[in-house]
N, C-alpha and C positions, 0 to 999 in steps of 0.2 A: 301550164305548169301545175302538177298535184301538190297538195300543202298539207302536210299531215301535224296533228296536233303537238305535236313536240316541236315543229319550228316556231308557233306562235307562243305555246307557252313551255318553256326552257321549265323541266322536272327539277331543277334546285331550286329557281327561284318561284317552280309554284307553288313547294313546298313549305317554301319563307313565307310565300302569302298566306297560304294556308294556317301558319300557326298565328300570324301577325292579326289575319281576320279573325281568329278563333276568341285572341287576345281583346283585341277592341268592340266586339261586337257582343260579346257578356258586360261591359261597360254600358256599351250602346243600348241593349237592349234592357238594363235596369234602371236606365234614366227615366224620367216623368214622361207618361204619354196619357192625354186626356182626350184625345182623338175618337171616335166615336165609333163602334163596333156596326158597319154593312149588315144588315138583312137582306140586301138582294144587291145582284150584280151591278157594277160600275156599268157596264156596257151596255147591256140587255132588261135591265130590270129582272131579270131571270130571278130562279128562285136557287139558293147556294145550297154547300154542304162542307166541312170540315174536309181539308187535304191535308195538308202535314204541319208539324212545326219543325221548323228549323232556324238554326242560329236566334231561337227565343222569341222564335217573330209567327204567329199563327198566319198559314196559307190556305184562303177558301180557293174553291173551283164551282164555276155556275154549268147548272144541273141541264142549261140550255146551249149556251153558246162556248163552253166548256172553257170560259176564259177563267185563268188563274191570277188571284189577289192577293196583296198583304192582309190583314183584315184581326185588327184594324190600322189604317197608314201608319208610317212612324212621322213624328212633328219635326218642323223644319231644322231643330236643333240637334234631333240624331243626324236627319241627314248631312248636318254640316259635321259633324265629328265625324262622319266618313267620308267627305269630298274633301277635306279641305285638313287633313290628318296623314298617320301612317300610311295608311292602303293605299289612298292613291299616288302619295310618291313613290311605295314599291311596284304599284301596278304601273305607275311610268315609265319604272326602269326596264319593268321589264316590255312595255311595247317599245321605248328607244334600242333598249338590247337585240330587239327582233323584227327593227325598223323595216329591213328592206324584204323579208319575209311578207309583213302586213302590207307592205304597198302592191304583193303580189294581188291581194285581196280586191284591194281595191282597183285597179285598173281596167274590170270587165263594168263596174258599177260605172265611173270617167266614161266608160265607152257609149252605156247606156245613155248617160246623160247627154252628150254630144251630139249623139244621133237623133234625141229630142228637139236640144235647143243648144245652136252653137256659140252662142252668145250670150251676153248680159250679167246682169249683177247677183251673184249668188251668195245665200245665207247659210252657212254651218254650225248646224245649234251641238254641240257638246264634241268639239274638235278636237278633244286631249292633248296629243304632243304634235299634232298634223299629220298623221298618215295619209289621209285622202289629199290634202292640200300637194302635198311631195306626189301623189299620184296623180293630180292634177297637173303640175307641171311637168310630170314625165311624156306626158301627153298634147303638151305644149299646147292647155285649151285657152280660151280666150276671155273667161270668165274675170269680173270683178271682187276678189272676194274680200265676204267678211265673215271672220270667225267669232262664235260665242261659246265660254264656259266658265262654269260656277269655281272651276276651283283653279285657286292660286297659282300651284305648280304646273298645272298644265297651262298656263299662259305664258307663264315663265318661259317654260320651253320651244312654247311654239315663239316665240320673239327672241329665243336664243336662236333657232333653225332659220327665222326671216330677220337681218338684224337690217336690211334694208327698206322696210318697213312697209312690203310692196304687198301686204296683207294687211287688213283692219281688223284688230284683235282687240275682242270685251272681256272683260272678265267681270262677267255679272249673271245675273239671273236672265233667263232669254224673255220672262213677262215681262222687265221692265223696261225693253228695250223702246226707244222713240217710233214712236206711227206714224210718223208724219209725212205728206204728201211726198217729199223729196228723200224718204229712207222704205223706199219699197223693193220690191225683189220679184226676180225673173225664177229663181231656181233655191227653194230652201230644202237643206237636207238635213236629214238624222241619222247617222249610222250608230246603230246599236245604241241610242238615245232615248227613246221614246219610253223601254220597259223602265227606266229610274224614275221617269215623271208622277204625280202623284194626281195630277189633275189633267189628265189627257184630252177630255173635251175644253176646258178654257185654253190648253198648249192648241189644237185645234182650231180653235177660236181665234186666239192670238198671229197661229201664222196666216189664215183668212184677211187679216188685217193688213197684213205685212206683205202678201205676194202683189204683183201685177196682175191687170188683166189676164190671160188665159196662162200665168206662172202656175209652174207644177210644183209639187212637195216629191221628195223619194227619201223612205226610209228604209230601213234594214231592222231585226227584231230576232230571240230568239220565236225558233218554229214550234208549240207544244205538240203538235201531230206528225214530229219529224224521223225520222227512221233511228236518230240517234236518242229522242225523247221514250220511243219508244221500248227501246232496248234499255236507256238507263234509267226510268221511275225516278223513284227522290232521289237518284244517286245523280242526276241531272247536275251539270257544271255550272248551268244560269240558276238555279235554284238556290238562291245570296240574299235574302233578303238582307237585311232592309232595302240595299240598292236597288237590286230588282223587285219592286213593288207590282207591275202590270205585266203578264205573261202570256202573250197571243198567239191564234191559229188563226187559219185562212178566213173562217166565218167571222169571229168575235173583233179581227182587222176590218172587213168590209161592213160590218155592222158600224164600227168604230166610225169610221171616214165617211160613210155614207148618210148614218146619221149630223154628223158635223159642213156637212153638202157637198162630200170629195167625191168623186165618180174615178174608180179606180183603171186607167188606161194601160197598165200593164202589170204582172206579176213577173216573178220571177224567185227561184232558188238556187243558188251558185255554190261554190266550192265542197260540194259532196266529199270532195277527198277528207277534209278535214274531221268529218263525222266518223267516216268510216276508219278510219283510224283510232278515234276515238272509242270508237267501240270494242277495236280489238284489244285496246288497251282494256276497257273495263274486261273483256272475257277473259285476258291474260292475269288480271291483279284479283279475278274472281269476284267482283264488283257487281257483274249484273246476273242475275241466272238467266240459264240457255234458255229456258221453255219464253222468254220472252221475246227469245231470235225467233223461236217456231212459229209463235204469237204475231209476228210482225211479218211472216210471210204468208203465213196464210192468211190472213187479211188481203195481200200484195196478191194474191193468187185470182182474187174476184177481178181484181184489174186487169182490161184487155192489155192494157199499155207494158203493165210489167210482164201478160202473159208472152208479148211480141219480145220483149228487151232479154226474157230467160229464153225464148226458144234461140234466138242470135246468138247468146252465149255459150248454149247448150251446143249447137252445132260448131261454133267457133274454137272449141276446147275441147271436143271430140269426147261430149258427156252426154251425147242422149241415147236414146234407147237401145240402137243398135249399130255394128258395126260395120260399114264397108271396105274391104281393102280392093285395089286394084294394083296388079304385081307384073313382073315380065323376068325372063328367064334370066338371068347374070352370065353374061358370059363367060 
């Protein structure tokens, strides 16, 4: 099924966020932060350079592994005036508003997992209103689960959605969860978790602790090298700081994990439709300029892969070079 950006986020109510964020985050961002200003990359030690400001929060980019930062972090007290505030009960309403929409999302990720490990006790670090969970069971897998998140309202909900109690739900910080021999995990995940975290090598660290023997991690992120980052620049949707603090691409990920002793056994990039949409929205609202489409395929030109995927197209839609007809008399 194609999911184009306007099932997951409803144009009224992203407009409400819009000004809601716009409202609490000049609050947010005037608040006390004594946090200490990065010289060199979270990830790589690289060497940085100024990227943008937005929403009053300066964003670096390292000049090597070309990961994108806050810089410097916001303190734990912004980030509670945004987890635990306006934003995210309207960002609630609007993932319950678009509930079965998002569980489309999630159902190819269920499938992955399953085909991993069909079994055992799984950990959900920042599970909002349970998307994945509802797509978990749509799929009738056979997992244990426990869910974790920082903020209020999204516990609320997910214990209004299970009132059976056949989920174990924290509503805490995911570092201070118990380590203890008998609270370990087969399967921890993060979707779209990971870019809010501040301290990604101890989160690292911490699920190290927490997994079983050969237990895997699977997260989800946005992609800074993605066909749709490329077309939108700072017009970019995940570009929010304070929330999103850590912002990755394929290398500054594997550098991530591999430094922290994760061996990465599969990648993957899913729901293209949602981008592509996305974009046509920016070129409809005049949001991104064109020479960046041009930008982003010629680049795509040096690639065999895309060269093979445009000639298919090209013959399939009866757009290349030249024409054949084959005709017979009509009687």
């Amino acid at each position: 099924m194609k999911i184009r950006v306007n099932d997951v986020h409803p144009v009224k109510k992203t407009e409400q966020i819009r000004t809601l964020i716009k409202k609490v985050i000049n609050d947010v961002a005037r608040m006390e932060n004594n946090n200490r200003l990065l010289s060199q990359c979270p990830i790589c030690n690289g060497q940085i350079d100024f990227f943008t400001n937005i929403n009053g929060f300066d964003l670096f980019s390292c000049n090597d592994c070309e990961h994108i930062f806050c810089n410097p972090y916001p303190t734990y007290e912004q980030l509670n005036r945004c987890y635990n505030g306006e934003i995210k009960k309207l960002e609630n309403e609007i993932f319950l508003e678009t509930f079965d929409k998002r569980v489309e999302i999630f159902l190819p990720r269920v499938d992955l997992l399953c085909r991993l490990k069909k079994d055992g006790k799984l950990l959900d670090i920042g599970s909002a209103v349970g998307v994945f969970i509802d797509a978990l069971e749509k799929r009738n897998s056979r997992y244990h689960i426990t869910c974790c998140d920082i903020s209020r309202d999204s516990c609320e909900q997910l214990r209004k959605k299970n009132p059976d109690q056949s989920i174990n739900i924290i509503c805490d910080d995911f570092m201070n969860l118990d380590e203890s021999s008998n609270n370990k995990f087969d399967i921890i995940t993060l979707w779209d978790t990971i870019e809010h975290i501040i301290d990604v090598d101890g989160l690292l660290g911490k699920i190290k602790r927490l997994l079983n023997p050969n237990g895997i991690i699977a997260f989800s992120t946005p992609n800074t090298q993605s066909f749709l980052w490329s077309i939108a620049g700072t017009n970019h949707p995940q570009l929010t700081p304070p929330t999103h603090l850590n912002l990755f691409n394929t290398k500054s990920a594997h550098l991530l994990l591999n430094k922290n002793g994760f061996n990465v056994i599969e990648q993957h990039s899913l729901n293209a439709s949602i981008d592509i949409s996305f974009v046509k929205n920016l070129i409809k609202n005049k949001q991104a300029p064109i020479q960046n489409i041009g930008n982003f395929f010629q680049q795509c030109l040096n690639d065999p892969m895309f060269d093979e995927m445009l000639e298919k197209y090209l013959v399939s839609s009866h757009k290349a070079g030249n024409l054949i007809f084959i005709a017979k008399f009509s009687q």
